[in-house]
FIPA-710064 format. One record per residue (C-alpha): x, y, z. Coordinates in nm, 4 decimals. Last residue first. Layout:
// FIPA-710064
@X: X; Y: Y; Z: Z
...
This chain:
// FIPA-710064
@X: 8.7819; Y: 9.2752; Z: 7.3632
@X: 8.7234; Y: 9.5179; Z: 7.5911
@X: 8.9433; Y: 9.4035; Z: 7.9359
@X: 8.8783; Y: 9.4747; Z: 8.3521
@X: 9.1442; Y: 9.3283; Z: 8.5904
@X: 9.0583; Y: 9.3122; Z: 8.9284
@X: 9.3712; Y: 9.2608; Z: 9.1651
@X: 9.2885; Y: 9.1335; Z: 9.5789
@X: 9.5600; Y: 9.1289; Z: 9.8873
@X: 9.4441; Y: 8.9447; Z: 10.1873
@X: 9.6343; Y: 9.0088; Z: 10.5022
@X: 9.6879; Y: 8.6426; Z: 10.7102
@X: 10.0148; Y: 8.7302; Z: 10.8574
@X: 10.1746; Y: 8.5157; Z: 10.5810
@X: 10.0192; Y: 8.6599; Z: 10.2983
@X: 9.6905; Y: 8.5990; Z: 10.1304
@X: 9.5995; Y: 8.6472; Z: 9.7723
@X: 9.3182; Y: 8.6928; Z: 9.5424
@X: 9.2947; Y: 8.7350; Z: 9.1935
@X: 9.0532; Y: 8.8438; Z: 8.9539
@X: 8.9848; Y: 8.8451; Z: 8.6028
@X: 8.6857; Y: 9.0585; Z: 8.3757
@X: 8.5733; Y: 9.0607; Z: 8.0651
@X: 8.3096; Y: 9.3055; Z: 7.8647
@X: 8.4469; Y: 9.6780; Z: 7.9330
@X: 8.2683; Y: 9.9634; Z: 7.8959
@X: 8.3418; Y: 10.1334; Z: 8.2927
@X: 8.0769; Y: 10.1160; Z: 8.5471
@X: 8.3767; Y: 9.9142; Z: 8.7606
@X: 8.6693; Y: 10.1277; Z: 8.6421
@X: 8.4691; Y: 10.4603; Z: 8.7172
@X: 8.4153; Y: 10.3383; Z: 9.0547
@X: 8.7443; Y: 10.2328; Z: 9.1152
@X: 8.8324; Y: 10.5991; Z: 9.0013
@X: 8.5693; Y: 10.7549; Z: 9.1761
@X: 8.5915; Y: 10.5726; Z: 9.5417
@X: 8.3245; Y: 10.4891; Z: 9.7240
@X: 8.2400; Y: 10.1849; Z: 9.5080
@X: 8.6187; Y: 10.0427; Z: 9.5319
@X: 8.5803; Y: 10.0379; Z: 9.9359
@X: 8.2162; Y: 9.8585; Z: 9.8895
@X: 8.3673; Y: 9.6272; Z: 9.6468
@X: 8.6481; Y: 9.5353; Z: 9.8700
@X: 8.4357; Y: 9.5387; Z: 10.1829
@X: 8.1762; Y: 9.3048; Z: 10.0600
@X: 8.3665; Y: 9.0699; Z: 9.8872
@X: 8.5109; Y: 8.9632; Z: 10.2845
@X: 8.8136; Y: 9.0551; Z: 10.5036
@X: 8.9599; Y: 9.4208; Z: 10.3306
@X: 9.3704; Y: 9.4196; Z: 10.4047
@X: 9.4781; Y: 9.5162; Z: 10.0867
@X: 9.3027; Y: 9.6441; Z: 9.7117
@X: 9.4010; Y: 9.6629; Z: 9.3908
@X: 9.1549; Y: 9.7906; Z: 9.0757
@X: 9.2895; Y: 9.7693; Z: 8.7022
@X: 9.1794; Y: 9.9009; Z: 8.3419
@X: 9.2252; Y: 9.8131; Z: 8.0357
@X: 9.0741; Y: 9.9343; Z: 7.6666
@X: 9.0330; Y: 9.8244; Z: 7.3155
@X: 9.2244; Y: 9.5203; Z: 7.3325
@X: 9.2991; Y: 9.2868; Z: 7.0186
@X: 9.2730; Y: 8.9607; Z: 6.9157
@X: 9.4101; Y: 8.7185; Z: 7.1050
@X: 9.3327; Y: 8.5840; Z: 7.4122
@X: 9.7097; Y: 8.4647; Z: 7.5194
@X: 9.8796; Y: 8.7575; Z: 7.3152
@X: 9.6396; Y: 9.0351; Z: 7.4720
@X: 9.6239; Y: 8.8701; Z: 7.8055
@X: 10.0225; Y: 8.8935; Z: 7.8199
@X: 10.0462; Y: 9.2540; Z: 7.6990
@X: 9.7543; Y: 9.3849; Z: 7.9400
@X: 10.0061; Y: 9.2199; Z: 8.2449
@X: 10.3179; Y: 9.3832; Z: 8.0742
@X: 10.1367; Y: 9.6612; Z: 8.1188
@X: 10.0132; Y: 9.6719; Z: 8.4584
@X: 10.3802; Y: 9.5413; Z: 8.5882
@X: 10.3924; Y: 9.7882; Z: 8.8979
@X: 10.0159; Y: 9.8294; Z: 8.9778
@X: 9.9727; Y: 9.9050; Z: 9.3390
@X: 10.0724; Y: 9.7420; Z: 9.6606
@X: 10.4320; Y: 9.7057; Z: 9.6566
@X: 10.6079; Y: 9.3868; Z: 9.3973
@X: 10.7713; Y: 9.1266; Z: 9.5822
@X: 10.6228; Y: 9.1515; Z: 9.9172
@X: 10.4509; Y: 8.8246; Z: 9.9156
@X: 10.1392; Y: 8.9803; Z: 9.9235
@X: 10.1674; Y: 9.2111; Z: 9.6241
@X: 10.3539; Y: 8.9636; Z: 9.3804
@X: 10.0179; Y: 8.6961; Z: 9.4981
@X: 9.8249; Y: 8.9362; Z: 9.3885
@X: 9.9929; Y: 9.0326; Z: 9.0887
@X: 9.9596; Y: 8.6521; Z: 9.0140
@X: 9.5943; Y: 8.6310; Z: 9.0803
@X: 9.5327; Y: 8.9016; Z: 8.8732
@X: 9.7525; Y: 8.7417; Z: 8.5506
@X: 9.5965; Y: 8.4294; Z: 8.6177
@X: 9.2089; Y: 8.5789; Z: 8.6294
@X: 9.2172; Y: 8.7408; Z: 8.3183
@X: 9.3060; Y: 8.4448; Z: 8.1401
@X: 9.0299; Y: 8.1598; Z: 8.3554
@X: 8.7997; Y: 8.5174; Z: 8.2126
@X: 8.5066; Y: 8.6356; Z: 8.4340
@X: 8.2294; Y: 8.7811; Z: 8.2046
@X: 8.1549; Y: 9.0913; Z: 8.2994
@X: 7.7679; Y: 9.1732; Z: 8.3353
@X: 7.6218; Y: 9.4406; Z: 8.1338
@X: 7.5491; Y: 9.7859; Z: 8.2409
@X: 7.1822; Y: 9.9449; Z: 8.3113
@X: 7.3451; Y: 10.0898; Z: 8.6845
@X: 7.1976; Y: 9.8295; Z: 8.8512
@X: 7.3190; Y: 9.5409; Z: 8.6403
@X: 7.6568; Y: 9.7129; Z: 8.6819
@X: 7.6640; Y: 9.7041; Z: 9.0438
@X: 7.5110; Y: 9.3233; Z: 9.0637
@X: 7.7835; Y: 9.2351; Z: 8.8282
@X: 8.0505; Y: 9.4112; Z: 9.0725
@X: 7.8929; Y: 9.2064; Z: 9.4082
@X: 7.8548; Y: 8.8658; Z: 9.1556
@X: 8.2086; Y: 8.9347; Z: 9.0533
@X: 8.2992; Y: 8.9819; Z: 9.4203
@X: 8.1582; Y: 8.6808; Z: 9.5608
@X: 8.2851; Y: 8.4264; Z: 9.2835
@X: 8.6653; Y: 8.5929; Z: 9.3656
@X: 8.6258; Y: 8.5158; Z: 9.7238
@X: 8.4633; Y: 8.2117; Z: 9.7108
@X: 8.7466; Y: 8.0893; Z: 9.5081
@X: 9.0330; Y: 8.1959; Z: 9.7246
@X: 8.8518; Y: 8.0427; Z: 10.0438
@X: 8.6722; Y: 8.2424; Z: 10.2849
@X: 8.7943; Y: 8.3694; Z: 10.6282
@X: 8.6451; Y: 8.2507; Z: 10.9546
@X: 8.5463; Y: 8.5313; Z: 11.1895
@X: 8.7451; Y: 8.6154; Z: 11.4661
@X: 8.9384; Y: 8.8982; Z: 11.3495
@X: 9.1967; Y: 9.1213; Z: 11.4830
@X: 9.2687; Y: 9.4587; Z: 11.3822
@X: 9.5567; Y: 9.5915; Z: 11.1815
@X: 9.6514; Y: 9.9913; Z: 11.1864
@X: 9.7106; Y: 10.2264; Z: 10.8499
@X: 9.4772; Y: 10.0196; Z: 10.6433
@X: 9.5937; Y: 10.0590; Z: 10.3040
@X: 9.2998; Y: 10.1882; Z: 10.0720
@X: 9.1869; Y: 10.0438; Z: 9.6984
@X: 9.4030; Y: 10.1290; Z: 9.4345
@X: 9.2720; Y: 10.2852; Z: 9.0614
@X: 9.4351; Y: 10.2179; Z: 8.7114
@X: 9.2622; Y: 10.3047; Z: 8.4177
@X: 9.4052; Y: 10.2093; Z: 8.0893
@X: 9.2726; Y: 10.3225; Z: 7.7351
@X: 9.4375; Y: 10.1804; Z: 7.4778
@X: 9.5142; Y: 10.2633; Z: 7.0746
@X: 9.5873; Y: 10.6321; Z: 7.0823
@X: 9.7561; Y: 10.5937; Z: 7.4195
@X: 9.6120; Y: 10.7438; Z: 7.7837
@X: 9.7264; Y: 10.6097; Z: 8.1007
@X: 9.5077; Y: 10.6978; Z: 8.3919
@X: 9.6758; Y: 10.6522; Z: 8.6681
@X: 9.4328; Y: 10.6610; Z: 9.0361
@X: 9.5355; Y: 10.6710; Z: 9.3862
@X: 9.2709; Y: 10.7797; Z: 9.5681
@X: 9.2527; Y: 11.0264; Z: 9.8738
@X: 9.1268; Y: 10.9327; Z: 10.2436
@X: 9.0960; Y: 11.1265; Z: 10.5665
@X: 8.8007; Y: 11.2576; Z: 10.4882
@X: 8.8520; Y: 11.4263; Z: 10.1863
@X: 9.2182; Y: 11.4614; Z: 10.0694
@X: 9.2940; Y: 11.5589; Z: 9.7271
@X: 9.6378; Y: 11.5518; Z: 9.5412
@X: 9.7547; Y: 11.5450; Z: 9.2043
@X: 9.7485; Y: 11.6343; Z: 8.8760
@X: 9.9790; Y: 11.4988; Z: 8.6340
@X: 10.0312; Y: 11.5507; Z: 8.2715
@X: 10.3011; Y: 11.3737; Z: 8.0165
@X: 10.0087; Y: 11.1770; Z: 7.9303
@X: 9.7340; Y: 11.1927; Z: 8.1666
@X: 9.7762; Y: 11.0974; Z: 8.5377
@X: 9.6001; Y: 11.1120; Z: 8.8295
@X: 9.6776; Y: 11.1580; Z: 9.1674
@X: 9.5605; Y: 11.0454; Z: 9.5326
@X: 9.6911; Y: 10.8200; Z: 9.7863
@X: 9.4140; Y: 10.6756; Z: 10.0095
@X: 9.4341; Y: 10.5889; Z: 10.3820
@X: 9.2007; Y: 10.3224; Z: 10.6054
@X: 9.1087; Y: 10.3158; Z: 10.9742
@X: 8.9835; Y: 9.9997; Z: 11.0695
């Protein structure tokens, strides 16, 4: 499946954009306030569908596979594990859902009023945020090996935060749609 990246980043009032290295660039924000950190990065659009035989996992499997692939990442790397949050993981899984349904486009439209809710429903207060979205991967293994190869996901998963949520969704035609949120507390 051939797969495209957008690419910029974003500092302030700043913006740099544009790379292109193999056919693929990144699509990273990075929102900078005196109080939050938030890194935003989004996994590739496949430009052209393939089928699939294989059978797909459920919701649940899903998100269990890819904490253990991004846990086994940081344990590698001399990070802790992040601790998946029931919190974290509504607000993902709702994006998600926004994403596949066609409601919101695949990105991260709503990031802060996403950090906002966890913040009043976890209390206390956040130190930094950051996001990962990805479409059309099949299993854990794809998503975090898509997110790996790519700085800004990358950066996001090695990145020094403690909790983590993440959602899943399908749509109609059977495309899976995936949000990681990653939260200091």
């Amino acid at each position: 499946m051939h797969q495209q990246f957008k690419c910029g980043t974003k500092v302030g009032l700043r913006e740099n954009k544009g790379f292109d290295s193999m056919n693929k660039t990144l699509f990273v924000f990075l929102i900078s306030t005196s109080l939050v950190v938030q890194h935003f990065a989004c996994a590739p659009k496949p430009t052209s569908s393939t089928s699939s035989t294989t059978s797909t996992p459920s919701n649940n499997q899903m998100v269990a596979d890819i904490l253990q692939l991004v846990n086994e990442h940081r344990r590698s790397k001399g990070l802790s594990a992040l601790t998946l949050n029931n919190i974290i993981s509504a607000e993902a899984e709702k994006h998600s859902q926004r994403m596949a349904s066609g409601r919101t486009p695949l990105g991260h439209d709503g990031f802060d009023a996403r950090v906002q809710s966890i913040t009043k429903q976890i209390g206390g207060s956040i130190s930094r945020s950051a996001e990962n979205v990805a479409y059309g991967s099949r299993t854990a293994q794809q998503v975090v090996s898509g997110w790996l190869n790519s700085p800004g996901h990358r950066q996001n998963i090695e990145g020094q935060f403690n909790l983590t949520g993440i959602g899943v969704a399908r749509n109609n035609k059977g495309q899976w749609y995936y949000t990681q949120l990653f939260i200091r507390k």
